[in-house]
Structures are given as structure tokens and as C-alpha cells.
C-alpha positions in Angstrom: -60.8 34.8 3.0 -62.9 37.7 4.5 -65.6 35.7 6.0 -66.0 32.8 8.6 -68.1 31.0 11.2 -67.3 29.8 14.8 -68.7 26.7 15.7 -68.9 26.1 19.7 -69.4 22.5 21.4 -71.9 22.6 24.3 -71.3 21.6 27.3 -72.0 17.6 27.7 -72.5 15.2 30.5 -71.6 12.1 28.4 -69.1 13.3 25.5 -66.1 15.3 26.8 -65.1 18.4 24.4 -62.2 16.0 22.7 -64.5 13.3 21.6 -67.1 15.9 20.3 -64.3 18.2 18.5 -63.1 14.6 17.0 -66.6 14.0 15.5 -67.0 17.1 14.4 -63.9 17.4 12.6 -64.5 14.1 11.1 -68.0 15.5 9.5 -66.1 18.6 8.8 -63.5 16.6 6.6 -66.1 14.8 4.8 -67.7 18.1 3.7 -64.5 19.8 2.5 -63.7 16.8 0.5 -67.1 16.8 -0.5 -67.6 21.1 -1.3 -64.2 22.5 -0.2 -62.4 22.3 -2.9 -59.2 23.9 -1.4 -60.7 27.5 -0.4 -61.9 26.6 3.0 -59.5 27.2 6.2 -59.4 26.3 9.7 -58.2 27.3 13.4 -59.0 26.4 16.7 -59.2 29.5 18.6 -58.6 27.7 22.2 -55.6 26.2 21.4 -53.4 28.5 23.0 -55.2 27.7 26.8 -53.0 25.2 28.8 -54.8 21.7 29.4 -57.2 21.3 27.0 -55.8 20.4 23.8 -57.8 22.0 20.5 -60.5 23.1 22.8 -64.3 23.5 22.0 -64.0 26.0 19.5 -63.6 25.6 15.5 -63.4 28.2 12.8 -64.0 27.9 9.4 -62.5 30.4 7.1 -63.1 31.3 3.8 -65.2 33.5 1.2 -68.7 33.9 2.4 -69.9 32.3 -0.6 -67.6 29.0 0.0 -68.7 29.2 3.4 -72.6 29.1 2.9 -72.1 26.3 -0.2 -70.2 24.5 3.3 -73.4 25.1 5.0 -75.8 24.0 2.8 -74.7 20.6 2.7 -75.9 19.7 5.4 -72.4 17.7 7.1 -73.7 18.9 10.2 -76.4 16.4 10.6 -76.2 14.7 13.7 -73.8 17.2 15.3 -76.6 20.0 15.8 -77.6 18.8 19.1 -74.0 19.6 20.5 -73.2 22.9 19.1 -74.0 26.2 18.3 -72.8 27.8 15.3 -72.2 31.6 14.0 -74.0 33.0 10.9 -71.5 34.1 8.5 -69.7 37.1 9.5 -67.1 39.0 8.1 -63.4 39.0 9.8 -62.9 41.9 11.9 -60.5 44.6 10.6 -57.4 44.1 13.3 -57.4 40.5 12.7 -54.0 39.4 12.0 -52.6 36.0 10.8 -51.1 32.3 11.0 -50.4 29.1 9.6 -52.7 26.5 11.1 -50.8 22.7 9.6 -51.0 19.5 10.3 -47.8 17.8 11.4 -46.7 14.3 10.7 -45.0 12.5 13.2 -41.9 10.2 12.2 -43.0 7.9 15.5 -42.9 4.5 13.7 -38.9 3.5 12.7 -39.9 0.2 11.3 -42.5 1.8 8.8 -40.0 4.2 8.1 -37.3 1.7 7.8 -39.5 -0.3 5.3 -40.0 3.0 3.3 -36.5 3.0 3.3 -35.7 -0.6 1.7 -38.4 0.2 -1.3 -37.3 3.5 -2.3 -33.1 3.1 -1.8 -32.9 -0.5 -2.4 -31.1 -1.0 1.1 -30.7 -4.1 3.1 -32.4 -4.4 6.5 -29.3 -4.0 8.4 -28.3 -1.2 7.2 -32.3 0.9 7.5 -31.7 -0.5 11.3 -28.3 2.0 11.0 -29.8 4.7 9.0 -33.2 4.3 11.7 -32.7 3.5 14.8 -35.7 2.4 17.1 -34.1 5.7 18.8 -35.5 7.7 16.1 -39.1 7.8 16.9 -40.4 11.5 17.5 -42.9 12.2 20.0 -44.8 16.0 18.8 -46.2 17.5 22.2 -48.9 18.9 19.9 -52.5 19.2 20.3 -54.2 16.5 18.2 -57.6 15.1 16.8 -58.0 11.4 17.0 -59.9 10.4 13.3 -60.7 7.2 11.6 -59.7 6.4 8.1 -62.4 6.0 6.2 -60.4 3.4 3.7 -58.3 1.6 6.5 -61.0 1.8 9.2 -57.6 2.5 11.2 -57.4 5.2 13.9 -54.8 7.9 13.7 -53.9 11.3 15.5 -54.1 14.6 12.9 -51.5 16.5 15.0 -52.6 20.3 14.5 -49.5 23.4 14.9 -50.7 27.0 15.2 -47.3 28.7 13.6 -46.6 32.4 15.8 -48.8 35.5 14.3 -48.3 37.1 11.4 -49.2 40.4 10.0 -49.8 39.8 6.3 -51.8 37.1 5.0 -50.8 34.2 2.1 -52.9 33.1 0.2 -53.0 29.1 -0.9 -55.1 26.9 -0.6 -56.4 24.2 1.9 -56.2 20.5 2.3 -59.5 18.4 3.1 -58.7 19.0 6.7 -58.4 22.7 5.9 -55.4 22.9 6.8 -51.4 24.2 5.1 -48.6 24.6 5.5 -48.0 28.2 3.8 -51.5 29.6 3.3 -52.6 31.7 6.2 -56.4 32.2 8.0 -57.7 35.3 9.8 -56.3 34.9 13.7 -58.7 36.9 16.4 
């Protein structure tokens, strides 16, 4: 993971930065799942900036080979017209590192109290005990809003930068490019 490539949204009179991140992170998906096979990483390097959610940056981390096999499949189309993009570059020297994960919200007790029935064999009653309607989390995390491409359903990929680190971990990456262990180049 010694490479990487920023990819800025321009400015846009009709497409606020959210709505432009959320399309381009929906390409982006489709091309990991497509050429990413597990070695490609990303952060948002705005997050961190009060107000505005994920912000208008995205990085992709990863060898510079993985990176320019990304590329050169051409998930971009469509999106060229509303960013700029970095050649690849290598990760400067002091960079240090995080975690960048998605999170899972627990914000629906009755799909979790149906969960609950199939796997412990419970009755309903007692799921209602076990989860209350109190239970629902709310995550006061940054998010993308994506559409499942099987369901056709919308849904919120809630995105956590965990605090700096000095040494990286290696791992590797869901289709989103994101872990919970593995580590990318923070600068």
C-alpha cells in the first residue's frame, strides 16, 4: 500500500458534493468488486471538517499496480465531467495511519427481533423483551446514501475514521474498500 490517487469533485451548480460523492462511490464499488479483489483501500481526507459530512475528496489506496488495473477499467465513465483525479503517486514518507470501516447500525428492532426468532427459536413476546423499540441506535457518523443493486433498496454506508496510528496493518479490503483492522496511508 505505497501508492494512491486523490479524486476531487468540482464544484457544481446542480449536484451538491454529497450526491456527487454518492455516485461516485457507487461506480467506485462496482469497480472493486469488478478488479479490487481486496487490495484496494479508501479514506476521505475531509471528513474531519465540521458540516460537510465525507466531503469532496476520495482516496484510493493501494499498490500502484492495483491502482492503475482500477484505472483502466474505465468505472469512471460518466463521472469525468465532475472531477479531477491524481496520477498515481507514491505516499509521502511521514504519512501515518487509520482504520477507515464501515459501521452497521442496529436502527431497526423489529428486523432484529425477527433475526432473533429464526436463529434462537424465541417467541415474539419474548424478542419484544430481549429488543425493545428503545433499542434502535442512531450513529452520528458521516454516511454515503447507495442503492442495492439486488434489492433496488436505498441504504446509508455509515463510514468511521478510527484515531491515527503509527504503524500500519496490513488486510485486506471489502468491495467498498473499507476494514475493520487493515489500515491506509493517512496525510
Amino acid at each position: 500500500m505505497d501508492s494512491y490517487i486523490e479524486l476531487v469533485l468540482l464544484p457544481d451548480p446542480e449536484f451538491p458534493a454529497n450526491t456527487l460523492m454518492n455516485a461516485l462511490f457507487a461506480k467506485l464499488h462496482r469497480g472493486l468488486v469488478s478488479c479490487g479483489k481486496g487490495r484496494i483501500g479508501v479514506c476521505f481526507p475531509d471528513v474531519e471538517q465540521r458540516g460537510i459530512g465525507l466531503g469532496a475528496r476520495l482516496r484510493l489506496h493501494g499498490t500502484a499496480a492495483d491502482l492503475e488495473r482500477l484505472m483502466s477499467a474505465n468505472w469512471l465513465q460518466g463521472m469525468r465531467d465532475h472531477l479531477s483525479y491524481s496520477p498515481v503517486s507514491l505516499v509521502p514518507a511521514n504519512a501515518v495511519y487509520r482504520v477507515v470501516r464501515r459501521v452497521q447500525a442496529k436502527s431497526n428492532p423489529e428486523r432484529e427481533r425477527r433475526r432473533l426468532i429464526a436463529r434462537k427459536g424465541i417467541s415474539a413476546e419474548a424478542a419484544v423483551q430481549t429488543i425493545p423499540d428503545s433499542a434502535a441506535e442512531m450513529l452520528r457518523l458521516p454516511y454515503l446514501l447507495l442503492t442495492s443493486q439486488s434489492t433496488q433498496q436505498q441504504f446509508r454506508l455509515f463510514v468511521e475514521h478510527l484515531p491515527v496510528q503509527k504503524e500500519a496493518v496490513g488486510g485486506a479490503f471489502s468491495a467498498y474498500g473499507l476494514s475493520s483492522a487493515a489500515t491506509v496511508p493517512w496525510f
